[in-house]
C-alpha positions as CSV (number, residue, x, y, z in Angstrom):
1,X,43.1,3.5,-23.7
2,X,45.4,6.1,-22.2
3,X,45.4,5.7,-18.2
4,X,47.5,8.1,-15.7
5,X,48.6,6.4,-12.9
6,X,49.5,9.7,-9.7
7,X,51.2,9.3,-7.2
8,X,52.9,5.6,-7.3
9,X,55.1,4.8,-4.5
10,X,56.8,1.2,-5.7
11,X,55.3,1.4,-9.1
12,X,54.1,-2.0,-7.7
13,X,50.1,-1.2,-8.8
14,X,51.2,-0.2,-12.5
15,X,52.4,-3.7,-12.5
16,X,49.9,-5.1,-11.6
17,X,48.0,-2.9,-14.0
18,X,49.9,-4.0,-16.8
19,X,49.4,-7.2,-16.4
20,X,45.6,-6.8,-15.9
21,X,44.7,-4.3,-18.5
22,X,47.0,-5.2,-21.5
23,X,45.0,-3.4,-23.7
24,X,46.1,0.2,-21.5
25,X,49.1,2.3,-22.3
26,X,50.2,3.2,-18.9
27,X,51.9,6.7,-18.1
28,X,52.7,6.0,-14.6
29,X,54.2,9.0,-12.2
30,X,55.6,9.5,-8.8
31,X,55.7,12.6,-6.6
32,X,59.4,11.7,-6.2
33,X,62.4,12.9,-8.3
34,X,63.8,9.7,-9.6
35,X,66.7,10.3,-7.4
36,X,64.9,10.4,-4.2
37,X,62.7,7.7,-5.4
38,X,65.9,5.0,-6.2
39,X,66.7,5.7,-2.5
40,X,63.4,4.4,-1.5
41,X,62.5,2.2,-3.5
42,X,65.4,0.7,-5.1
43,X,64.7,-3.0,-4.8
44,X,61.6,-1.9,-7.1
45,X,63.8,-1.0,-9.8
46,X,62.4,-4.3,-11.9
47,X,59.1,-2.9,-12.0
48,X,60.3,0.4,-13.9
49,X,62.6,-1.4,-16.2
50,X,59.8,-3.6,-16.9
51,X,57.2,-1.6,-17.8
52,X,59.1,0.6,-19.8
53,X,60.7,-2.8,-21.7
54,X,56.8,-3.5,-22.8
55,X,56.4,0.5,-23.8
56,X,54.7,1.9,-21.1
57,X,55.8,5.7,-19.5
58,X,57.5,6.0,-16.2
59,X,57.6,9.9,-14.9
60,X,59.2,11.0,-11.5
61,X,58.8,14.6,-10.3
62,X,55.1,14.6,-10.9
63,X,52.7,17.0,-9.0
64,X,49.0,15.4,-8.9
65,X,47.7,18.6,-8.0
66,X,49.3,20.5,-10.9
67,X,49.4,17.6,-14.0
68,X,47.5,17.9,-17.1
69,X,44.8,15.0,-17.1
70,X,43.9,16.0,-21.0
71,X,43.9,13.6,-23.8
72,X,43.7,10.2,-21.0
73,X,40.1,8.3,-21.1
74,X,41.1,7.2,-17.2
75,X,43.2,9.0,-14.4
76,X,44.1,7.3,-11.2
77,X,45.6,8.4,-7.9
78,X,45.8,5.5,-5.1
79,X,45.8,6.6,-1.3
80,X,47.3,9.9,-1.4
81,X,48.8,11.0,1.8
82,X,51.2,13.1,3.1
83,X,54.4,11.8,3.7
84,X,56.2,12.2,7.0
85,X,59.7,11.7,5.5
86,X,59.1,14.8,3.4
87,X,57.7,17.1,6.1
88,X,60.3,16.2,8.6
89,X,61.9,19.4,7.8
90,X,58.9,21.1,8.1
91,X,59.2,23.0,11.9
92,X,55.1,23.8,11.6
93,X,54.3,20.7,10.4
94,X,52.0,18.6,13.2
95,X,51.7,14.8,12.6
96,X,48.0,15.6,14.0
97,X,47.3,17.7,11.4
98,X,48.2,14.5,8.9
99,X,44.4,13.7,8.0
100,X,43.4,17.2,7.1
101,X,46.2,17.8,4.9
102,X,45.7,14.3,3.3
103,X,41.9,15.7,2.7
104,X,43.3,19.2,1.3
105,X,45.1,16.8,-0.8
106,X,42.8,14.9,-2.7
107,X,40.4,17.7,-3.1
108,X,43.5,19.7,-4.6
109,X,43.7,16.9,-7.4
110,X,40.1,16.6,-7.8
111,X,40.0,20.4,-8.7
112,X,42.9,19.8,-11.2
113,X,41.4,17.1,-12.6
114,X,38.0,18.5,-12.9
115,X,40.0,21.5,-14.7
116,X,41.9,19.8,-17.2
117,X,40.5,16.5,-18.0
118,X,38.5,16.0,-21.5
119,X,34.7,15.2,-20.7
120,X,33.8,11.5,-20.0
121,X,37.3,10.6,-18.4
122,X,36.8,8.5,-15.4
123,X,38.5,10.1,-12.3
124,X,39.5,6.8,-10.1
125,X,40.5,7.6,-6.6
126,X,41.8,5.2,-3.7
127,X,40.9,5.7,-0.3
128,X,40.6,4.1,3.4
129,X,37.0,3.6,4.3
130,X,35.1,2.9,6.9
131,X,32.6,0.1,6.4
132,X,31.1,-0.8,9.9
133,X,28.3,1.8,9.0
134,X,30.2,4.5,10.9
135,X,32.0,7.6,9.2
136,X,35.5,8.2,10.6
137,X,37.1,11.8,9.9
138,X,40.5,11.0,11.3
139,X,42.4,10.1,8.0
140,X,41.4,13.1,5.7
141,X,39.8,15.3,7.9
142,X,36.3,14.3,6.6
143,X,35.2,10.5,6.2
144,X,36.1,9.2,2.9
145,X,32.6,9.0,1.3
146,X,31.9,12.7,3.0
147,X,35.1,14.2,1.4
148,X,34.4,12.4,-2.6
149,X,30.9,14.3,-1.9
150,X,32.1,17.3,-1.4
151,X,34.0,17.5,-4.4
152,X,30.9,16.1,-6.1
153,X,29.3,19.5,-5.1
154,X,31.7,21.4,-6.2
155,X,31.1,23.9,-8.6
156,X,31.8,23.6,-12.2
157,X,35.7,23.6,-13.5
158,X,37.9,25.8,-15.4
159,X,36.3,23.5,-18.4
160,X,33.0,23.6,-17.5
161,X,32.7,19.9,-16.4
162,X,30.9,18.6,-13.1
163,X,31.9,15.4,-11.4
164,X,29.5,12.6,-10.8
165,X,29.7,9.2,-8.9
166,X,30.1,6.7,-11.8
167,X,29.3,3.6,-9.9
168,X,25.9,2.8,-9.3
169,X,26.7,-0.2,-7.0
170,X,28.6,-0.9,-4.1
171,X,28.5,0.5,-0.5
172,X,27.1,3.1,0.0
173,X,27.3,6.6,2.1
174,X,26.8,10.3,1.8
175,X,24.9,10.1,-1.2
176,X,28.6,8.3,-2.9
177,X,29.5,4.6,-4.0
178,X,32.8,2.6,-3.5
179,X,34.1,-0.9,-4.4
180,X,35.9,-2.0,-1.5
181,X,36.7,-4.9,-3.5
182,X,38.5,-3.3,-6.7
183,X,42.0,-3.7,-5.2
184,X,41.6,-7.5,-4.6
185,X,43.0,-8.6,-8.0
186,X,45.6,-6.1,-8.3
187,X,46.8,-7.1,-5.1
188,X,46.7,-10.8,-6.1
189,X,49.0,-9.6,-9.0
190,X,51.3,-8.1,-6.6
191,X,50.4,-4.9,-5.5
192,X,51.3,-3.8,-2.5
193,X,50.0,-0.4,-0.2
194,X,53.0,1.5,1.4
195,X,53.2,4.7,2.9
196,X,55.2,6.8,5.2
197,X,52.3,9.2,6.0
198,X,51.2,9.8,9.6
199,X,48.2,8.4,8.8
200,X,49.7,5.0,7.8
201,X,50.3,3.2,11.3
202,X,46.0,3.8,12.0
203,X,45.0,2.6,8.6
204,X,46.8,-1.0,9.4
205,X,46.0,-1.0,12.5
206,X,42.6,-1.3,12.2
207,X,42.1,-3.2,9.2
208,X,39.5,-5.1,10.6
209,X,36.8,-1.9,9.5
210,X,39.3,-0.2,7.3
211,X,39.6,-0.9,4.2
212,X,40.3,0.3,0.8
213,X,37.9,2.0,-1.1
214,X,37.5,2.9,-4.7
215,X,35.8,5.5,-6.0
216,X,35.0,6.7,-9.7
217,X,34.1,9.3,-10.8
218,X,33.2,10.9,-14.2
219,X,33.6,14.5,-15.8
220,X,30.8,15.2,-17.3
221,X,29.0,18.6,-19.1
222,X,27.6,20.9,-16.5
């Protein structure tokens, strides 16, 4: 099974990954050039050299909203956000405004996805969730389960696939499933969520009804 891994930060979750699913070759990307990335993350160094030592792909410089998901059975992008270290520089950037471009975000790669992916490939994505029974629009500009609908609704891609929840379990809201358990064992195996986006600070503060969400999604025929 090919997997695509967007949007790493530590590459901490594709070692995790490895470890869980050895029977997956792993092309795991960052946003960052690899530059940029070593000055972040360079006590994670181990986790590059290592999975590339047991042949799996590290990319920097990788755009989730613009990458090619063809030819991988799964595609994965945990938590995107927008990161306040890169829009410091930014003079109409408002930290305010963090949520919705978070939401903008993940419906960007969702269309890309939907676009490029080969039918039946599983679209996993990673979100904070609400699970007290309320929605909360603060983090993406729409609750999490309201935003994964939307792109549900969406119209047909470039391909001529339609997205549709894959889970048929798990909590649900807005007509859409999540596991707010997936990340357990991965975390176990020592993944670990960072994140320099405005949003970050709120989602650990209030862990107590926050909590992290997957969803899945298919591409399927229209």
């Amino acid at each position: 099974k090919n997997v695509l891994l967007l949007g790493e930060g530590d590459f901490s979750f594709a070692s995790a990954a490895a470890v869980l699913h050895d029977d997956c070759q792993l092309d795991a990307t960052t946003v960052l050039d690899e530059e940029q990335w070593k000055e972040r993350f360079s006590e994670h160094e181990v986790c590059v050299d290592s999975l590339r030592k047991i042949g799996h792909t590290v990319r920097f410089g990788v755009d989730a909203r613009e990458e090619s998901c063809a030819k991988y059975s799964m595609v994965m992008f945990n938590f995107p956000a927008v990161s306040m270290q890169d829009c410091k520089d930014d003079k109409d950037f408002k930290p305010e405004k963090a949520g919705q471009i978070n939401g903008e975000l993940i419906l960007d790669f969702l269309k890309n996805a939907q676009a490029t992916c080969d039918p039946g490939t599983l679209l996993i994505v990673g979100l904070w969730g609400r699970c007290d029974g309320l929605a909360d629009r603060r983090l993406y500009g729409q609750d999490a389960h309201e935003l994964i609908a939307s792109a549900l609704s969406a119209d047909a891609g470039a391909m001529g696939l339609q997205l549709e929840d894959a889970l048929t379990v798990g909590f649900l809201r807005s007509g859409v499933h999540a596991d707010y358990n997936f990340y357990k064992r991965y975390t176990e195996e020592g993944y670990a969520f960072r994140s320099s986006s405005g949003s970050a600070s709120f989602e650990s503060s209030h862990k107590e009804w926050h909590l992290q969400a997957c969803f899945v999604l298919r591409a399927v025929a229209a």
